[in-house]
C-alpha positions in Angstrom: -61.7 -155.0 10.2 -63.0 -155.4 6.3 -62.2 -158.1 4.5 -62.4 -158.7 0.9 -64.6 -161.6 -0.3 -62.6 -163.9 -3.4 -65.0 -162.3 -5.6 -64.3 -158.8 -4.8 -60.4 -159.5 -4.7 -60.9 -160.9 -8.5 -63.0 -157.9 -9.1 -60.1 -155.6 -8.0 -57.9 -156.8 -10.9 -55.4 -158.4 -8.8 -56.8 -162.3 -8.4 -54.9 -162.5 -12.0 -51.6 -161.3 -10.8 -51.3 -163.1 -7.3 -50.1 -166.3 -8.5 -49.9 -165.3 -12.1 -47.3 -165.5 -14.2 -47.2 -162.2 -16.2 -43.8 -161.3 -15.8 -43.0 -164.4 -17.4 -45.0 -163.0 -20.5 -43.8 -159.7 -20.3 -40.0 -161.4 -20.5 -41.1 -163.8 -23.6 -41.8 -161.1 -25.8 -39.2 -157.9 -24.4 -36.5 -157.3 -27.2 -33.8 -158.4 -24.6 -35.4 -158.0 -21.1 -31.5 -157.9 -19.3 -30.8 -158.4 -15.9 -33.5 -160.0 -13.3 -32.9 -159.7 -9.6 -34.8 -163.2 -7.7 -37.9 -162.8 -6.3 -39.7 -164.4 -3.7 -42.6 -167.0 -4.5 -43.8 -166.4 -1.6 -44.3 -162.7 -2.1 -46.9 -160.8 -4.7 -46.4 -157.5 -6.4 -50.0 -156.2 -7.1 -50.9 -153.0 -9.0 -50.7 -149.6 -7.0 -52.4 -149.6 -4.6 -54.7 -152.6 -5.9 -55.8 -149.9 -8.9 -56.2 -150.3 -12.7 -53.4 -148.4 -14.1 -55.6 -146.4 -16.6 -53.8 -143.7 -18.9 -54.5 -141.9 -22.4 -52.1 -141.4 -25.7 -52.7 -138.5 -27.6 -50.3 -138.4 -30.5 -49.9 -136.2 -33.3 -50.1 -133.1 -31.3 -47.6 -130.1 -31.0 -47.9 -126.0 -30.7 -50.7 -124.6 -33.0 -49.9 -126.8 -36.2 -52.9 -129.5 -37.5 -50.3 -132.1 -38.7 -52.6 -133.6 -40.8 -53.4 -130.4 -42.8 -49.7 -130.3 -43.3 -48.8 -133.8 -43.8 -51.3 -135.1 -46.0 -50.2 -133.8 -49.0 -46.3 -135.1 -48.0 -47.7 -138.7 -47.4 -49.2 -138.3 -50.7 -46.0 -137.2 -52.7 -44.9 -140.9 -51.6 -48.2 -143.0 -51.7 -50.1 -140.9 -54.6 -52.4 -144.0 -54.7 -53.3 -144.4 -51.2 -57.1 -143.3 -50.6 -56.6 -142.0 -47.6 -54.0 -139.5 -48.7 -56.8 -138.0 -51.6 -58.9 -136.7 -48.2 -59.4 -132.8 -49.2 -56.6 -132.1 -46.8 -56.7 -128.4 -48.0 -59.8 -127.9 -46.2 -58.6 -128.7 -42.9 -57.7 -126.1 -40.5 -54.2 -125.3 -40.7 -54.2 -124.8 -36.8 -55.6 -126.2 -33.5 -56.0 -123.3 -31.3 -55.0 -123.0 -28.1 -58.1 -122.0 -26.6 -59.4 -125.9 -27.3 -55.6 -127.1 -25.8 -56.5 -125.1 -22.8 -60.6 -126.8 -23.2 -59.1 -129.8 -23.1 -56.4 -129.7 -20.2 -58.9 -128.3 -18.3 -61.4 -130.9 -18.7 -59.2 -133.5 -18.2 -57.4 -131.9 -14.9 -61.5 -131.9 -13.3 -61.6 -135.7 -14.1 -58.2 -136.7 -13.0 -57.0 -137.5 -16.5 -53.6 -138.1 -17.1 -51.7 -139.7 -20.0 -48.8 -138.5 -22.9 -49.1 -135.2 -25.2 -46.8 -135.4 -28.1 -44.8 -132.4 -29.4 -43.9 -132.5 -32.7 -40.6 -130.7 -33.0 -40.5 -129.6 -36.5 -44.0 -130.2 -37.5 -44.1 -131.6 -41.4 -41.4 -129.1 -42.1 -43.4 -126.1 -41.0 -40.8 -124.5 -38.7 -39.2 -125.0 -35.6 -40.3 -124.6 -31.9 -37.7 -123.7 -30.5 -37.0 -120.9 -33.8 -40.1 -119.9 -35.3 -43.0 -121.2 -37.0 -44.1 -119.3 -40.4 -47.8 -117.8 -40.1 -47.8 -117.7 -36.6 -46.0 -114.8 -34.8 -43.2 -115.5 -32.4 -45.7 -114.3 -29.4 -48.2 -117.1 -30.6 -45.4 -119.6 -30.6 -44.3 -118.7 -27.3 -47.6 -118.4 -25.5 -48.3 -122.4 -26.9 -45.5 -123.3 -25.4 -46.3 -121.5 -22.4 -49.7 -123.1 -22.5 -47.8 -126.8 -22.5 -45.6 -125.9 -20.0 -48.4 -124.3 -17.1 -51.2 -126.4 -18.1 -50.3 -129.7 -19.4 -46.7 -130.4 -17.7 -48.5 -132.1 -14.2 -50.6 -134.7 -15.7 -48.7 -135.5 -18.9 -45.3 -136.5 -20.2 -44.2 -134.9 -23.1 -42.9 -137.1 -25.7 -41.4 -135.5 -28.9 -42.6 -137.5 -31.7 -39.2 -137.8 -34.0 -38.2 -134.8 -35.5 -40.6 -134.0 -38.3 -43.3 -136.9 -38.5 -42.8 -136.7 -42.4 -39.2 -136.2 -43.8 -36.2 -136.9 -42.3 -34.1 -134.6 -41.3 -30.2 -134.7 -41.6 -28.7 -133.7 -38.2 -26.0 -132.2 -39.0 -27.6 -129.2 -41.6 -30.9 -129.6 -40.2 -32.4 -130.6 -43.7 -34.7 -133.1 -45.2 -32.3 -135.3 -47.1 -33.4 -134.6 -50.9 -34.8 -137.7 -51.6 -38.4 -137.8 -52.0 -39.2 -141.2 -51.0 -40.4 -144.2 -48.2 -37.1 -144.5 -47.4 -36.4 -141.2 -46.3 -40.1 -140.5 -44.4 -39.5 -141.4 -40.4 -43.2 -142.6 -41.0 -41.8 -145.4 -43.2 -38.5 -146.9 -44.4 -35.4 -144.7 -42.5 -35.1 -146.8 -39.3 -34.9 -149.8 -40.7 -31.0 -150.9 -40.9 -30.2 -148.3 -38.7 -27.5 -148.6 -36.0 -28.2 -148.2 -32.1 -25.7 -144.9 -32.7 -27.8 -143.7 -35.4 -31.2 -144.1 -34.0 -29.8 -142.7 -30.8 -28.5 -139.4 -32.5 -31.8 -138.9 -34.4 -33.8 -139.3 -31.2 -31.3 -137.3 -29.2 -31.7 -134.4 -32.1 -35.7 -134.5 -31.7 -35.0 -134.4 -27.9 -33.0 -131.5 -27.9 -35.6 -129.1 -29.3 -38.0 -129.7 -26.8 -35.0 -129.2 -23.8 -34.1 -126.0 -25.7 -38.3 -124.7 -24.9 -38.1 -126.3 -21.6 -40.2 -128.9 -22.3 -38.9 -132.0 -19.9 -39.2 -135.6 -21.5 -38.8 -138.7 -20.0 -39.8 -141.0 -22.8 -40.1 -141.1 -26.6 -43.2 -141.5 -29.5 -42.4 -143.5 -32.8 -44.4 -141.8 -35.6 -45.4 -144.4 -37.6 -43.8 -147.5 -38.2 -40.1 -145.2 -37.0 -38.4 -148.4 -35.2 -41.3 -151.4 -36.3 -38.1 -153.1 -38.1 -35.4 -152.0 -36.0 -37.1 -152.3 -32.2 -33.6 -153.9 -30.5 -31.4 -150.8 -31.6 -35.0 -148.2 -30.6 -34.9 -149.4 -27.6 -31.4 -149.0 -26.9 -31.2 -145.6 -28.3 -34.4 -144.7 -26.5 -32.3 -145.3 -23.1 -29.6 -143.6 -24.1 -30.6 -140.7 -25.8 -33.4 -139.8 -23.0 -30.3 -140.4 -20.6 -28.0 -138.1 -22.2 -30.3 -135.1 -23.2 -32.6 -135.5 -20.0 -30.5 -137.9 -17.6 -33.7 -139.8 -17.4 -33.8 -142.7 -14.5 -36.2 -144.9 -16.0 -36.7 -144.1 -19.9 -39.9 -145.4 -22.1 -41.1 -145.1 -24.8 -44.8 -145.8 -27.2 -44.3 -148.0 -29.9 -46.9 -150.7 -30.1 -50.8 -151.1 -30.0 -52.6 -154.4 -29.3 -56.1 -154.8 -29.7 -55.9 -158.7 -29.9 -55.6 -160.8 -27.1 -51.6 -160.3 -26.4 -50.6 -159.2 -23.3 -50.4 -155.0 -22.9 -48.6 -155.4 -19.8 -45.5 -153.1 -20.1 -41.8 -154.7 -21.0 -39.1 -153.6 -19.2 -35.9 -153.8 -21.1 -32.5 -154.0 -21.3 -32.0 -154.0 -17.6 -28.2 -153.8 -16.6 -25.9 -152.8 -13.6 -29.1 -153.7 -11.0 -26.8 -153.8 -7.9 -24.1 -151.1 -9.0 -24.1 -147.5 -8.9 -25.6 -146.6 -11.8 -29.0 -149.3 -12.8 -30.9 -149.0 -16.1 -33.6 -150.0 -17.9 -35.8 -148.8 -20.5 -39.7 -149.8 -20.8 -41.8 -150.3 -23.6 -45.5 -148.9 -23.4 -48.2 -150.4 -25.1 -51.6 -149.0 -26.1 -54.4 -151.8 -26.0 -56.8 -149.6 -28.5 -57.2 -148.1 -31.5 -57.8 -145.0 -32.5 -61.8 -145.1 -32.1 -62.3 -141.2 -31.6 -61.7 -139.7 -34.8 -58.5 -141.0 -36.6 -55.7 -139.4 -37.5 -57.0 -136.7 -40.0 -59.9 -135.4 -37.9 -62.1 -137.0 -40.7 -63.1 -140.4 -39.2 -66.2 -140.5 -36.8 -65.1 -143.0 -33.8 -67.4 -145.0 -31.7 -67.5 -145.0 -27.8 -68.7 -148.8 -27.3 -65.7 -150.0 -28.9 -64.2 -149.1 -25.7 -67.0 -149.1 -23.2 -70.5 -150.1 -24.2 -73.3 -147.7 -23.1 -74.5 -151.0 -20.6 -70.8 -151.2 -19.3 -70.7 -154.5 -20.0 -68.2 -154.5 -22.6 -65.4 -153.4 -24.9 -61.8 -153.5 -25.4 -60.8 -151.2 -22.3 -63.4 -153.6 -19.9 -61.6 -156.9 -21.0 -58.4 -155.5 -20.4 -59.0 -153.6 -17.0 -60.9 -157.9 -15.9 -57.7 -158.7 -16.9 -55.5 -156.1 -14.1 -53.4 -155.0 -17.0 -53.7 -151.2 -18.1 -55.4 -149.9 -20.0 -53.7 -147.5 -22.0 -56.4 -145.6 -24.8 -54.6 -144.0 -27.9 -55.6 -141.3 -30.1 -54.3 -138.2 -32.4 -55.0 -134.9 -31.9 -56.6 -134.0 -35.2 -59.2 -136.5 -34.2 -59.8 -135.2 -30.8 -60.2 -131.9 -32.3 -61.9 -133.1 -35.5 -61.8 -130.2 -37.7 -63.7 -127.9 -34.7 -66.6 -130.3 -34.2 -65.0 -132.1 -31.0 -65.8 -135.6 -32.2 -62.8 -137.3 -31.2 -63.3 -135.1 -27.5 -67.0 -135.6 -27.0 -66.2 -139.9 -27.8 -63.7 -139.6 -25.3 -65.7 -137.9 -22.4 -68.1 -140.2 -22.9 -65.7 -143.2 -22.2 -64.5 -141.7 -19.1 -68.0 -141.3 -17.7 -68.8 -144.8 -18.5 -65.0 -145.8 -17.2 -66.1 -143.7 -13.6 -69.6 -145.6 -13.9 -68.2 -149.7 -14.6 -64.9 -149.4 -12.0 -64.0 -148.3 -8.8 -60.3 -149.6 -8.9 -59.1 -147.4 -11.9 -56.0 -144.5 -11.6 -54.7 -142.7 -14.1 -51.3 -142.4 -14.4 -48.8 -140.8 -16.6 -46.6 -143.0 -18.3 -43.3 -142.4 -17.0 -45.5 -143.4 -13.5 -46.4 -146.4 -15.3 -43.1 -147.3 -16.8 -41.2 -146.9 -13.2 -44.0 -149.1 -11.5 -43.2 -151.6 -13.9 -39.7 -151.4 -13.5 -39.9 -151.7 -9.8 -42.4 -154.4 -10.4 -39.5 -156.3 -12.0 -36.3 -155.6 -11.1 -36.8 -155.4 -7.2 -35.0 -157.9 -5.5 -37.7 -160.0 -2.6 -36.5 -162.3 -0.1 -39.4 -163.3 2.7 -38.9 -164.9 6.1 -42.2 -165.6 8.7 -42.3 -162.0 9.6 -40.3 -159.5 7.0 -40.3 -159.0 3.5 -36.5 -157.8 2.8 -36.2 -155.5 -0.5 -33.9 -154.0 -3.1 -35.0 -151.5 -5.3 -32.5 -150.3 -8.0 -35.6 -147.7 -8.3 -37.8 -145.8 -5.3 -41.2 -146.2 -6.6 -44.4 -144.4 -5.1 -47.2 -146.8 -4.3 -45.7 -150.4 -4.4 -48.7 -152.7 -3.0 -47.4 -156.4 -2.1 -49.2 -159.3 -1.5 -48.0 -161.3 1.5 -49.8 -164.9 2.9 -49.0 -164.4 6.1 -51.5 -162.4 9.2 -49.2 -158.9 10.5 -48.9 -159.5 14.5 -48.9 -156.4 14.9 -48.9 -153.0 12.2 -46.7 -153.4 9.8 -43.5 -151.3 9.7 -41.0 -150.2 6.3 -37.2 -150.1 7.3 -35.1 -148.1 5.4 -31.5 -149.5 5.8 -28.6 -149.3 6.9 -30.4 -145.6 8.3 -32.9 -147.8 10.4 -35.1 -145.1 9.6 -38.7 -146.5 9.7 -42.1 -145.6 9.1 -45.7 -147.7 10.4 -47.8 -148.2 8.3 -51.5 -147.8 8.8 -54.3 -149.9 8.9 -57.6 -149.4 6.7 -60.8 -150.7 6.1 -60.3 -152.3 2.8 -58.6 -152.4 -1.1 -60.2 -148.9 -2.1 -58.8 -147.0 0.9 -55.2 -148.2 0.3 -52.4 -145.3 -0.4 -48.8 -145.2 0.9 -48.0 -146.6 4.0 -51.3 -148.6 4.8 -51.9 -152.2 5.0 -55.2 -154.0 5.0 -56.1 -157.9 4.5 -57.9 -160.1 2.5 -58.2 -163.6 1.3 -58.2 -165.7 -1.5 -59.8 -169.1 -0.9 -59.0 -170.4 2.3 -55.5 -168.1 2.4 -55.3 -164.8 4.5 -53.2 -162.4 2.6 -51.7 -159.3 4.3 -51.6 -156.1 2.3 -49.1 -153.2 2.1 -49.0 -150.4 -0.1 -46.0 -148.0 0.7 -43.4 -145.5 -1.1 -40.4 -148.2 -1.7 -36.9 -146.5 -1.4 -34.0 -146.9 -3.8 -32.0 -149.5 -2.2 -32.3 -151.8 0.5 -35.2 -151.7 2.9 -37.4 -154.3 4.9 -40.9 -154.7 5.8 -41.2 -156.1 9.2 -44.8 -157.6 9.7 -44.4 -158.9 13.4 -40.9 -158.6 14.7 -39.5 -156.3 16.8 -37.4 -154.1 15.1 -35.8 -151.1 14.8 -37.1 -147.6 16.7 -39.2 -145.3 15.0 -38.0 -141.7 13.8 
C-alpha cells in the first residue's frame, strides 16, 4: 500500500482543508448562507477526489455577434468621456465566426477544458436568438446555435448574461425603456433598488430566450456591475428564476472576481427546507483573476505570467491552487478572439500547458459541478462513530472524498438506506488514482487518515469502515 508523505498530502491541496476552517469563511462573507445541517469534527470533506477544482469564464460571448463592436458606441452614449469607450470600435469585426467557436471547442475538448460560455440573449439590441438577428440569415442563426448546442453543451454551462448587456429591456413590450442613461444600462444603475420580484422577472425573461433555442441553463452571468448593489435580492432571484424556467436543483451564479487575498472558495446561499421534500440553495461563483488575455474589446494584449510564470513558480492561479481553493480563470470573448489575431486564445493555451506542467492534482469542472460540490460540501449532514460515517445529503453529488482518522478493517463499504443497497469501495495505490468508490490512506503527522472518494446519494446513507453490515447487491 502507498502512502502519502505530509509533504505530498500539503502538496495535494487538501493539508489546508483538513482541519481548516474554510466553511467558516465562506459563511462570514455569504449574503445570508441559511440553513446548516451539523457536521462531524471528526470527519473532513476534501476536494473531489483530492483534485484542484480548475475551471474557465468566458463572458461576453453569444451567436455570431462581437459585443464589443456593438456595444461600444452604447457605453459611450452614456460615458462620452470615458477613454476606453473612444477605442475605434468601428473597426472591429462585427462578427466572431463560428469556424473559430468550433477552433476553440475543439481545442479545449483535447485538453479536458471545461468552464461557462455566456449567451447573450439580445446582444446590444442587435436582434433576438430565438427571432432573428439582422445581417445574418436565419440559417446562420440557426447553425450557431446548433454549433452551441453539439459542440459546447458537455463541457460548459450556458449562462445567459441578462438580456441585452447594454440597455434594459422592459419585459412586458420587449423594449429598451427610452431613457438613455446609467440608470437604465443593466451594465450600471437598474439593479440597484430593485426588488427580489423584479430582479427575478428580468432574469427569468433573459432565461426564457435561451429555453425557447434549447439552450439548458443552470446558473446566471451579471454583466457588469447588474446586482454589485443589490447582491441579497440577485441571489434570491437567481434561485428562483433558474428554478422556475429550468427547475434547476442547485442554481449559481458569476458575480464576483478576487484577485486579492480573499477567499474564492464558493458561497453557498440561502439554504432552506434541508431535511424536507423540496431543499434549496443557491451558490455564488467567484473568479480569482482578471481578465489577463485580451480584455474585453479584443484590444488589450494580456500576459500569461500573471497567471502562471514561464518557471511555474508563480502567479495568481499557483497561489490559489497552494491554497486547495479553485481556481476559476475569467475572460471575454472579444479578447479570446482578439479582432482575428487569437491573442486572448494563444495567452490562454499557454496557461493550460504550464497548468498540465506545475500540477498533477488539477480537474476541470464546469460550474454547476462546482457549485453542487460545494453545496454537498456544506449542507450534508455527518455524524461518525469508530467504524461508520453516517450521511445526509439534501443533494447526490459525484465524487465526494472524505477525510476520516481512523484505519478501514477491512474495504470500506457505502450504504444506501433504508434500500440497504451497498456498494465496496476499492482500494488504490494513492491520492492521484482516486475516483468514485475507492479508498486509499495517508497521514498527516503522526495521524493515519483513511480516504474515500464515492458518488454520495440524495438522502441518507452510511459509510461503514469495519463493521459488518448489510449484504451486497
Amino acid at each position: 500500500m502507498t502512502t502519502l508523505a505530509r509533504r505530498d498530502f500539503l502538496r495535494m491541496g487538501v493539508g489546508a482543508v483538513v482541519g481548516s476552517t474554510a466553511p467558516g469563511l465562506v459563511r462570514a462573507i455569504a449574503q445570508e448562507p441559511g440553513q446548516r445541517l451539523p457536521q462531524a469534527a471528526e470527519v473532513r470533506v476534501l476536494n473531489p477526489r483530492m483534485r484542484v477544482p480548475v475551471s474557465f469564464i468566458i463572458d461576453d460571448s453569444t451567436c455570431l455577434v462581437n459585443l464589443a463592436h456593438f456595444a461600444m458606441p452604447q457605453f459611450a452614449e452614456v460615458w462620452p468621456n470615458r477613454d476606453e469607450y473612444k477605442k475605434p470600435w468601428q473597426e472591429l469585426p462585427r462578427e466572431i465566426p463560428d469556424s473559430f467557436v468550433r477552433e476553440f471547442a475543439d481545442w479545449c475538448a483535447e485538453h479536458g477544458v471545461k468552464g461557462k460560455y455566456s449567451v447573450v440573449p439580445y446582444p446590444a439590441c442587435v436582434g433576438w436568438l430565438d427571432r432573428f438577428l439582422p445581417g445574418w440569415t436565419h440559417r446562420q442563426l440557426v447553425e450557431s446555435i446548433e454549433l452551441i448546442q453539439k459542440h459546447l453543451l458537455r463541457d460548459w454551462d450556458i449562462h445567459p448574461e441578462m438580456v441585452t448587456h447594454t440597455w434594459v429591456i422592459d419585459t412586458k413590450t420587449g423594449r429598451p425603456y427610452p431613457e438613455r442613461s446609467a440608470r437604465f444600462m443593466e451594465n450600471w444603475g437598474w439593479s440597484e433598488g430593485r426588488s427580489v420580484e423584479e430582479l427575478t422577472d428580468y432574469i427569468a425573461y433573459a432565461l426564457g430566450i435561451l429555453r425557447n433555442i434549447d439552450l439548458p441553463c443552470e446558473g446566471i452571468t451579471t454583466p457588469g456591475g447588474f446586482g454589485s448593489r443589490a447582491r441579497p435580492q440577485l441571489a434570491q432571484a437567481t434561485l428562483a428564476a433558474c428554478r422556475d424556467v429550468f427547475r434547476v436543483e442547485i442554481p449559481h451564479y458569476f458575480r464576483d472576481v478576487f484577485t486579492d487575498n480573499r477567499s474564492v472558495a464558493p458561497r453557498v446561499e440561502y439554504a432552506a427546507d434541508l431535511e424536507g421534500p423540496d431543499p434549496r440553495c443557491v451558490v455564488s461563483i467567484i473568479g480569482c483573476t482578471g481578465d489577463w488575455f485580451g480584455g474585453w474589446d479584443g484590444l488589450t494584449p494580456g500576459d500569461s505570467d500573471r497567471f502562471i510564470t514561464a518557471d511555474l513558480s508563480s502567479g495568481r492561479l499557483v497561489d490559489v491552487i497552494l491554497k486547495g481553493e479553485p481556481a476559476i480563470l475569467v475572460c471575454h470573448w472579444p479578447g479570446i478572439y482578439f479582432n482575428g489575431e487569437k491573442i486572448g486564445l494563444k495567452i490562454f493555451q499557454e496557461v493550460v500547458h504550464r497548468l498540465r506542467r506545475r500540477f498533477e492534482h488539477l480537474v476541470w469542472m464546469k460550474l454547476s459541478e462546482i457549485a453542487r460540490y460545494w453545496a454537498a460540501k456544506e449542507l450534508t449532514r455527518i455524524s461518525f462513530s469508530s467504524n461508520a460515517v453516517e450521511l445526509y445529503a439534501p443533494f447526490a453529488c459525484p465524487a465526494f472524498t472524505v477525510a476520516v482518522p481512523a484505519s478501514a478493517r477491512q474495504e470500506p463499504r457505502l450504504v444506501k438506506l433504508p434500500e440497504n443497497n451497498v456498494r465496496t469501495l476499492r482500494r488504490v495505490g494513492g491520492a492521484l488514482m482516486l475516483e468514485a468508490h475507492t479508498w486509499t490512506t495517508t497521514f498527516q503527522g503522526d495521524s493515519q487518515w483513511t480516504i474515500c472518494c464515492f458518488d454520495l446519494p440524495k438522502g441518507l446513507s452510511r459509510l461503514e469502515l469495519g463493521a459488518a453490515g448489510a449484504s451486497e447487491t
